[in-house]
C-alpha atoms as a printed R data frame, in Angstrom:
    type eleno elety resid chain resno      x       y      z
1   ATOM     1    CA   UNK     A     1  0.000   0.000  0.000
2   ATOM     2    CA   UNK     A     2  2.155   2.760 -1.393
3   ATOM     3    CA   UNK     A     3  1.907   6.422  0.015
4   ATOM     4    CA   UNK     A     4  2.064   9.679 -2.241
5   ATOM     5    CA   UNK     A     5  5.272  11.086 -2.167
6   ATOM     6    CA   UNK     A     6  5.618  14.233  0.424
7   ATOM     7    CA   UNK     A     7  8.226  17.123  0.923
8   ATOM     8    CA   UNK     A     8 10.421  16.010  3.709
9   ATOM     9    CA   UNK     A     9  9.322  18.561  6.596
10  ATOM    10    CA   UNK     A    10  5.866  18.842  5.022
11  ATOM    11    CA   UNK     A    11  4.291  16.277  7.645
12  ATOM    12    CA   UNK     A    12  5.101  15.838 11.045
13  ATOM    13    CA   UNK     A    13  5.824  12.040 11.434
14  ATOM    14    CA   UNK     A    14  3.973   9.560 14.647
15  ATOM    15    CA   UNK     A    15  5.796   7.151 16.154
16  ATOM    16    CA   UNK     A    16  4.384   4.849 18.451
17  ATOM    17    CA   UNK     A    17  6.197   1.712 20.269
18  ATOM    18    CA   UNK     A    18  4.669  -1.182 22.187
19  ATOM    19    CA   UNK     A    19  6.931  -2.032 25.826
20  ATOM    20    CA   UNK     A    20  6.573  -4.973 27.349
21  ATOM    21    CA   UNK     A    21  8.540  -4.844 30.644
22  ATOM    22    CA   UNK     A    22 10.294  -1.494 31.503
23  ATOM    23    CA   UNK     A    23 13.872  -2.243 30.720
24  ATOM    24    CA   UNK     A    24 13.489  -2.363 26.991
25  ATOM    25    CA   UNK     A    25 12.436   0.768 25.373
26  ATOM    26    CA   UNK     A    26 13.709   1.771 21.727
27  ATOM    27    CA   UNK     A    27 16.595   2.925 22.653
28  ATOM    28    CA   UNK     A    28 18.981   4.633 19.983
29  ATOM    29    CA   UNK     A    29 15.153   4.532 17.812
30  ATOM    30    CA   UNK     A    30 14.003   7.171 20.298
31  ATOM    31    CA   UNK     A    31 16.937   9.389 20.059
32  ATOM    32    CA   UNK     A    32 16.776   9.587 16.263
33  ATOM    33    CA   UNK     A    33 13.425   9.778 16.354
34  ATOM    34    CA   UNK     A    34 12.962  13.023 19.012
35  ATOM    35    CA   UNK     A    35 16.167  14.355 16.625
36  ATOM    36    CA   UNK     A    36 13.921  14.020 13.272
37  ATOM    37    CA   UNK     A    37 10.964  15.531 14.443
38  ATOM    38    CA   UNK     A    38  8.724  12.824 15.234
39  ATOM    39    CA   UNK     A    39  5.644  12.843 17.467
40  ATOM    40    CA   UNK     A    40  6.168   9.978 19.888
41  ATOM    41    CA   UNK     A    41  3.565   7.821 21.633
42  ATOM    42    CA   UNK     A    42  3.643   4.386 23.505
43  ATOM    43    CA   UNK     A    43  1.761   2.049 25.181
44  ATOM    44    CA   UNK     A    44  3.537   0.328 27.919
45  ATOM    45    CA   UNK     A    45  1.593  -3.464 28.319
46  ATOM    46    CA   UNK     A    46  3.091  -3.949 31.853
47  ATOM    47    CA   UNK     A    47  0.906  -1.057 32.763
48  ATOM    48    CA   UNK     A    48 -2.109  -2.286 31.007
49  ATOM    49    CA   UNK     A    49 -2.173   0.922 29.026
50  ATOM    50    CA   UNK     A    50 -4.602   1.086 26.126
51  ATOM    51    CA   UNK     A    51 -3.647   0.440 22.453
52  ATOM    52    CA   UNK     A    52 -3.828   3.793 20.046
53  ATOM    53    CA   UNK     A    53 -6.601   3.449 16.852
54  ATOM    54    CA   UNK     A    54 -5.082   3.155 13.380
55  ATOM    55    CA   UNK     A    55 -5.614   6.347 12.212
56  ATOM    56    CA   UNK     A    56 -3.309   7.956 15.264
57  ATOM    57    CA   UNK     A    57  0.204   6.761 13.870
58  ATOM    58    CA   UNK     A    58  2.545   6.228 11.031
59  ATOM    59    CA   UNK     A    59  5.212   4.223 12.255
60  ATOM    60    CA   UNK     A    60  4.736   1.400 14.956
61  ATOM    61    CA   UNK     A    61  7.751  -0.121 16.849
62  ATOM    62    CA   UNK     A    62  7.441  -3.671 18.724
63  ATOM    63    CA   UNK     A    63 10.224  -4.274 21.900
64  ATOM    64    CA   UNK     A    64 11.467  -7.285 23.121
65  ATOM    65    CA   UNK     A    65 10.707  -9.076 26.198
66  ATOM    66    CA   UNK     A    66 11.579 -11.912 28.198
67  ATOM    67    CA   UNK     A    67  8.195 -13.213 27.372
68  ATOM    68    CA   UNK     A    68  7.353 -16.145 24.633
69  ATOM    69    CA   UNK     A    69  4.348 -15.316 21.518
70  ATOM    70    CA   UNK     A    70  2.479 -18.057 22.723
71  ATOM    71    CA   UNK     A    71  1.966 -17.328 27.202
72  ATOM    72    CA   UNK     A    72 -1.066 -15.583 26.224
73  ATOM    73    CA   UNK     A    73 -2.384 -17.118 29.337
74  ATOM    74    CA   UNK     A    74  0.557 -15.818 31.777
75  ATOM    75    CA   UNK     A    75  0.134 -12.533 29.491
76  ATOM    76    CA   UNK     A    76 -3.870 -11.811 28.443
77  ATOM    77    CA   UNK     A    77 -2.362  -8.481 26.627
78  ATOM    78    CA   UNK     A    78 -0.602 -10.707 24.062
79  ATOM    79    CA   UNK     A    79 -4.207 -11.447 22.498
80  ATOM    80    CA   UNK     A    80 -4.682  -7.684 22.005
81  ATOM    81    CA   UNK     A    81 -1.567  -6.935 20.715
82  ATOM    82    CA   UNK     A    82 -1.681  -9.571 17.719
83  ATOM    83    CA   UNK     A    83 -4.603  -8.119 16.528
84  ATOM    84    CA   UNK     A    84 -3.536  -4.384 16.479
85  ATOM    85    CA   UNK     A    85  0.030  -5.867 14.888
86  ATOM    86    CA   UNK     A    86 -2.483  -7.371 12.409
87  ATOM    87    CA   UNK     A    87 -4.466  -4.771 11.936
88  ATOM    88    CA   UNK     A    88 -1.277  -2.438 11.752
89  ATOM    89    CA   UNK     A    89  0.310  -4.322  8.631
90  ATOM    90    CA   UNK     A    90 -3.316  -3.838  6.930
91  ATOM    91    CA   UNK     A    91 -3.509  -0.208  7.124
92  ATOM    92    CA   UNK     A    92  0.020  -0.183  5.554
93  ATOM    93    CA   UNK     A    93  2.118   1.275  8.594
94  ATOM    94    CA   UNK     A    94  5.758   1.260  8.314
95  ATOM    95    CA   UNK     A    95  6.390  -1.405 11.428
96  ATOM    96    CA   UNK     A    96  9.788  -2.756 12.628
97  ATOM    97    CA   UNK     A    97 10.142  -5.709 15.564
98  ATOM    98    CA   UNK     A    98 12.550  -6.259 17.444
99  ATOM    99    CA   UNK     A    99 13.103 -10.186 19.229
100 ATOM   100    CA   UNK     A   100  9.596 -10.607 20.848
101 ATOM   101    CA   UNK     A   101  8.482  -7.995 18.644
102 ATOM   102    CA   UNK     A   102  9.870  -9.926 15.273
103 ATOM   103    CA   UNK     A   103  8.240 -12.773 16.688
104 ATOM   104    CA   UNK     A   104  4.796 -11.516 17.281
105 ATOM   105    CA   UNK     A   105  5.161 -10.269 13.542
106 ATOM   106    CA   UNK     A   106  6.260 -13.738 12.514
107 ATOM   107    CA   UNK     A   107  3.372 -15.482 14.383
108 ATOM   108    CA   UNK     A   108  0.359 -12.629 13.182
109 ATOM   109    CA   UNK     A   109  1.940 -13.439  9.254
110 ATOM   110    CA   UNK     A   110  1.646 -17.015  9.537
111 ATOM   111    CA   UNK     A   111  5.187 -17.936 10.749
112 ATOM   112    CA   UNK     A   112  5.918 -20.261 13.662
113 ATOM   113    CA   UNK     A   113  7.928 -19.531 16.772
114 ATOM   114    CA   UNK     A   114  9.533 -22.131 18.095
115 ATOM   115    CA   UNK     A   115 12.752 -22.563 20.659
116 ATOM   116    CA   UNK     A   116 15.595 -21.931 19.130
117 ATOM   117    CA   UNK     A   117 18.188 -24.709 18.887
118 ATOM   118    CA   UNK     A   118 20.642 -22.127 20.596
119 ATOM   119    CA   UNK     A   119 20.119 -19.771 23.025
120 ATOM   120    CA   UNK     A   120 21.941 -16.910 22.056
121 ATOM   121    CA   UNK     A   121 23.133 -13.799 24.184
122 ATOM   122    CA   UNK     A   122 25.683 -11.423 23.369
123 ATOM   123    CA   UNK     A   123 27.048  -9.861 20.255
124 ATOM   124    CA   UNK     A   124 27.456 -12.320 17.539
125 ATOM   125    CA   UNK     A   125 27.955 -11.554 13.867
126 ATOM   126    CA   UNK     A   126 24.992 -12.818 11.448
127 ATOM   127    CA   UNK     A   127 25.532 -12.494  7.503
128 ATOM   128    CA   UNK     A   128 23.298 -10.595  4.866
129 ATOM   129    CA   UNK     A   129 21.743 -11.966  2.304
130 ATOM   130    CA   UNK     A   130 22.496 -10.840 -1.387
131 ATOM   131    CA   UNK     A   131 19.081  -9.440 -1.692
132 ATOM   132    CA   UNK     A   132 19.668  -7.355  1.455
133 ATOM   133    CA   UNK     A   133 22.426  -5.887  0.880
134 ATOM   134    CA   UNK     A   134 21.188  -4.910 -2.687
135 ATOM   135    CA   UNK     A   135 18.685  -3.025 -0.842
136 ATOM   136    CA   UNK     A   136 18.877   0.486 -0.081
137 ATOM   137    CA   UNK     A   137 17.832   0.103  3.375
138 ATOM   138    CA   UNK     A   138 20.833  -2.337  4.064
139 ATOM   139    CA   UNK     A   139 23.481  -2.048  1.078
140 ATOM   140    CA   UNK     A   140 25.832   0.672  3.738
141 ATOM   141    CA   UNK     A   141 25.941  -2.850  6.469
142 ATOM   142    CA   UNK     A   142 29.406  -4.930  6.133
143 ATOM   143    CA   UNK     A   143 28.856  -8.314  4.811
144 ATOM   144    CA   UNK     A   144 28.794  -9.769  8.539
145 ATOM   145    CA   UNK     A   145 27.874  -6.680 11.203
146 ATOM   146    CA   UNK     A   146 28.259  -7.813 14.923
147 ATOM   147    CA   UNK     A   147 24.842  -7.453 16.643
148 ATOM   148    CA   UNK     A   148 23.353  -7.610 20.137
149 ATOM   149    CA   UNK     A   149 21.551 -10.982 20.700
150 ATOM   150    CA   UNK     A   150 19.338 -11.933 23.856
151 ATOM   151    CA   UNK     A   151 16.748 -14.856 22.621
152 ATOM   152    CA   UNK     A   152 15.842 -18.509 23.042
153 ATOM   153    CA   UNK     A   153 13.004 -18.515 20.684
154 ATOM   154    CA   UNK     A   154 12.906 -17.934 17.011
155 ATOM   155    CA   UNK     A   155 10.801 -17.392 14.321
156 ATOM   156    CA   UNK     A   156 12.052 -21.220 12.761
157 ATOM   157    CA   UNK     A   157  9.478 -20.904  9.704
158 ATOM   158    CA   UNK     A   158  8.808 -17.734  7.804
159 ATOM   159    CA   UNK     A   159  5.690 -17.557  5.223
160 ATOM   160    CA   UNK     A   160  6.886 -17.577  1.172
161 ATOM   161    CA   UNK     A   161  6.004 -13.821  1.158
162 ATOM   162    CA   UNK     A   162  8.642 -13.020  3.850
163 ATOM   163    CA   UNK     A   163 11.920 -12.104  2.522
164 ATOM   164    CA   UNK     A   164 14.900 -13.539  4.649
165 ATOM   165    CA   UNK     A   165 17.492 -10.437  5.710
166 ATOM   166    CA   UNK     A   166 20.346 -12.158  7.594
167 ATOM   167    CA   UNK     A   167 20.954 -15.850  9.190
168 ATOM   168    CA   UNK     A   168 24.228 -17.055 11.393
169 ATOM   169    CA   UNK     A   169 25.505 -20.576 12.300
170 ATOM   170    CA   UNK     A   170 23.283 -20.066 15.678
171 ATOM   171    CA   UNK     A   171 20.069 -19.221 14.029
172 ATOM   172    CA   UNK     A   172 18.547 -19.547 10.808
173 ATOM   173    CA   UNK     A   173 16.539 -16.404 10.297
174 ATOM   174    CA   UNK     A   174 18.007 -13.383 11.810
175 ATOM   175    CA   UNK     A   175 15.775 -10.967 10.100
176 ATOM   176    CA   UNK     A   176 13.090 -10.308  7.746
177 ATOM   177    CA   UNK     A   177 10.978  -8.128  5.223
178 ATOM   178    CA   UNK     A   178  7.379  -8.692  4.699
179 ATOM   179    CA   UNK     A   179  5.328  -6.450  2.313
180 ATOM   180    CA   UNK     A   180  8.065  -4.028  1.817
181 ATOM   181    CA   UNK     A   181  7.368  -1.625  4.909
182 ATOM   182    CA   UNK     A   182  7.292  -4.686  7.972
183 ATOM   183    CA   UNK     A   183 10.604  -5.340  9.309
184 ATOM   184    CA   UNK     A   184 11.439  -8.545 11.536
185 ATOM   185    CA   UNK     A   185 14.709  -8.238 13.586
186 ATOM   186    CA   UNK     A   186 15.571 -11.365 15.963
187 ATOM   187    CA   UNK     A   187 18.985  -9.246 17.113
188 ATOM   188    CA   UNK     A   188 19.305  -5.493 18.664
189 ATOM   189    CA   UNK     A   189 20.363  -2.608 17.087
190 ATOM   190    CA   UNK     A   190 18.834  -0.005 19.081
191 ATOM   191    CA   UNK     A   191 20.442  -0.950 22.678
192 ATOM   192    CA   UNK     A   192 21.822   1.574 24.418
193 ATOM   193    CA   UNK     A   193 24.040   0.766 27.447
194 ATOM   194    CA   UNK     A   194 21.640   1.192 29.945
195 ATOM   195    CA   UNK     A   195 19.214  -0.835 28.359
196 ATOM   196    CA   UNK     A   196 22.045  -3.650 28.141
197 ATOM   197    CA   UNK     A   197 22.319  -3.099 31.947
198 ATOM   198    CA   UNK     A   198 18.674  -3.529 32.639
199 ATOM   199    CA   UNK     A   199 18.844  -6.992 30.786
200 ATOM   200    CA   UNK     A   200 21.746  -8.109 32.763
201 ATOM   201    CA   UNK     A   201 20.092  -6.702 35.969
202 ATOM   202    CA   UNK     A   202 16.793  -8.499 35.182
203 ATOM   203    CA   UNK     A   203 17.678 -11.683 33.296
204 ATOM   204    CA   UNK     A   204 21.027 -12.496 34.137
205 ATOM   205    CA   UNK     A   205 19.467 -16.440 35.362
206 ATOM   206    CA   UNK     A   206 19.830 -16.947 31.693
207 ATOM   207    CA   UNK     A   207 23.500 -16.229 31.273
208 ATOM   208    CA   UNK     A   208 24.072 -20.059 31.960
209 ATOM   209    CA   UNK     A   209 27.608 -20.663 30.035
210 ATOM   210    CA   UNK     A   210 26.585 -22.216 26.580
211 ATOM   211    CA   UNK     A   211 28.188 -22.043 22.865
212 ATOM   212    CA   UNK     A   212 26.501 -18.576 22.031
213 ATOM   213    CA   UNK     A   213 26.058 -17.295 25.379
214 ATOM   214    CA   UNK     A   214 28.922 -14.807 26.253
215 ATOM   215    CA   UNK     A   215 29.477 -13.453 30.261
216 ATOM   216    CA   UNK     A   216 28.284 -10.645 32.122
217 ATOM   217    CA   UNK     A   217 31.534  -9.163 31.552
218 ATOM   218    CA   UNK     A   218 31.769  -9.647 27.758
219 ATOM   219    CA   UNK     A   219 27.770  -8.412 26.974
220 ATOM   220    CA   UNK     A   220 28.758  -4.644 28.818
221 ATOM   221    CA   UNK     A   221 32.462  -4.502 27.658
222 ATOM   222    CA   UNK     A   222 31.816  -3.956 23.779
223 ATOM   223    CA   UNK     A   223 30.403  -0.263 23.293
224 ATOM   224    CA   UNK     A   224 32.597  -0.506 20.277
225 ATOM   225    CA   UNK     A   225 29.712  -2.500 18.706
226 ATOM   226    CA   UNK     A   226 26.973  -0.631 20.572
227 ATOM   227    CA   UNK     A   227 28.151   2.424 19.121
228 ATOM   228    CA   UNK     A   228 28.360   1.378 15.828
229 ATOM   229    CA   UNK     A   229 24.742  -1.131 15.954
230 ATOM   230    CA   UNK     A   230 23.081   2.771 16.838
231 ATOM   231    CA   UNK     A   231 24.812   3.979 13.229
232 ATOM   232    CA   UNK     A   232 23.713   1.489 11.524
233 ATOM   233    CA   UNK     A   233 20.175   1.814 12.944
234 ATOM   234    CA   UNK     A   234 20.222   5.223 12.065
235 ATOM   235    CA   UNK     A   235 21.301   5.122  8.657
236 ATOM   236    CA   UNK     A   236 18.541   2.380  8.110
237 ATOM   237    CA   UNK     A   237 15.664   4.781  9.960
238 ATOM   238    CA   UNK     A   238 17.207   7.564  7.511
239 ATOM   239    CA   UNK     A   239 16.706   5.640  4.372
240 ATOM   240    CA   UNK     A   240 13.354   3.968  5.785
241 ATOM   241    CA   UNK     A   241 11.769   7.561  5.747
242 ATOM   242    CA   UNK     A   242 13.443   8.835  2.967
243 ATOM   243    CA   UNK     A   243 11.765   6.041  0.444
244 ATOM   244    CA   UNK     A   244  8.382   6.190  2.921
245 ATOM   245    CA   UNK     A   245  8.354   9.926  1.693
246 ATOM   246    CA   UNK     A   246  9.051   9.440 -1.521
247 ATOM   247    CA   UNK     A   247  6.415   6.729 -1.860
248 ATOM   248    CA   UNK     A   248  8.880   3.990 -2.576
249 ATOM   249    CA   UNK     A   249  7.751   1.510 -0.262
């Protein structure tokens, strides 16, 4: 559902993200974000806060969690939030997941979340496909960018209509694109160090040594990659709205 081009700076952009527990916001999203203008909403779930109608956003953003797609029992909200993510790719809204929020996309598309053979926490490099990195959106990302990783689950099947982004030896499908403007990340770009902090704080009973799970010490050492994960996420954001403008999504 293409949008008619606009002058950049001709409409004020909405922004609205979806938190499930209160140590993982958007992170380096919000920064560029506030920088570019954007009017930014959210709806925090752990708060039971109520879900915005269609109409009120542009852009919708889906956090992690330490929760699995299919506790809908342990977490009611999940049922709500798979139909607004539904109802969000309908209307056309430029969306972008991230872990739990890649899954719920996953699941609402007709994917299937399922653990992943690997738990894998800590920053790992995954490789881009060909088609990727002939996009626009990705072409400026090395061959093999090191990435945050926190997750046990994975979206394991994809529907045809899904295009595959990136894969590593730990898990088969890092990322996604569905429909040109729905974006499915199983890794972090967006962390920011306290956020990184907050996991560690919160979840460190998962940091049980394993083949892709790195220490305590190793996860808050590398702001090297941190630093460099926000770039990238920024030039992507930068091209995202520049072709969203311009109608080429």
């Amino acid at each position: 559902m293409p949008v008619m081009a606009v002058k950049k700076g001709s409409l004020k952009m909405r922004l609205h993200y979806l938190q499930h527990v209160p140590f993982e916001n958007p992170g380096s999203i919000l920064v560029w974000a506030k920088e570019n203008g954007y009017v930014i909403t959210d709806t925090k779930f752990y708060h039971n806060e109520a879900l915005p109608k269609q109409e009120e956003f542009d852009w919708l953003v889906i956090m992690g969690g330490p929760m699995n797609v299919y506790e809908d029992k342990k977490y009611p909200w999940l049922v709500r939030e798979k139909i607004f993510i539904k109802e969000a790719i309908e209307a056309g809204k430029v969306i972008i997941g991230l872990c739990l929020g890649g899954q719920l996309i996953a699941e609402v598309i007709g994917g299937k979340v399922t653990q992943n053979p690997y738990k894998e926490i800590g920053w790992f490099p995954v490789r881009l496909s060909e088609e990727a990195r002939r996009s626009p959106l990705f072409s400026f990302f090395p061959e093999q960018p090191v990435v945050f990783e926190w997750h046990g689950d994975t979206f394991s099947h994809l529907p045809e209509a899904a295009g595959l982004i990136a894969k590593n030896d730990a898990c088969a499908h890092q990322a996604f694109r569905y429909r040109d403007r729905v974006f499915g990340f199983q890794y972090h770009l967006e962390n920011t160090l306290p956020i990184i902090k907050g996991l560690v704080d919160n979840c460190r009973e998962e940091l049980i040594p394993d083949t892709y799970v790195q220490t305590e010490e190793e996860l808050l050492s590398h702001t090297e990659y941190m630093e460099q994960d926000n770039k990238w996420m920024n030039q992507f954001l930068t091209q995202l709205e520049k072709m969203y403008r311009e109608g080429a999504l």
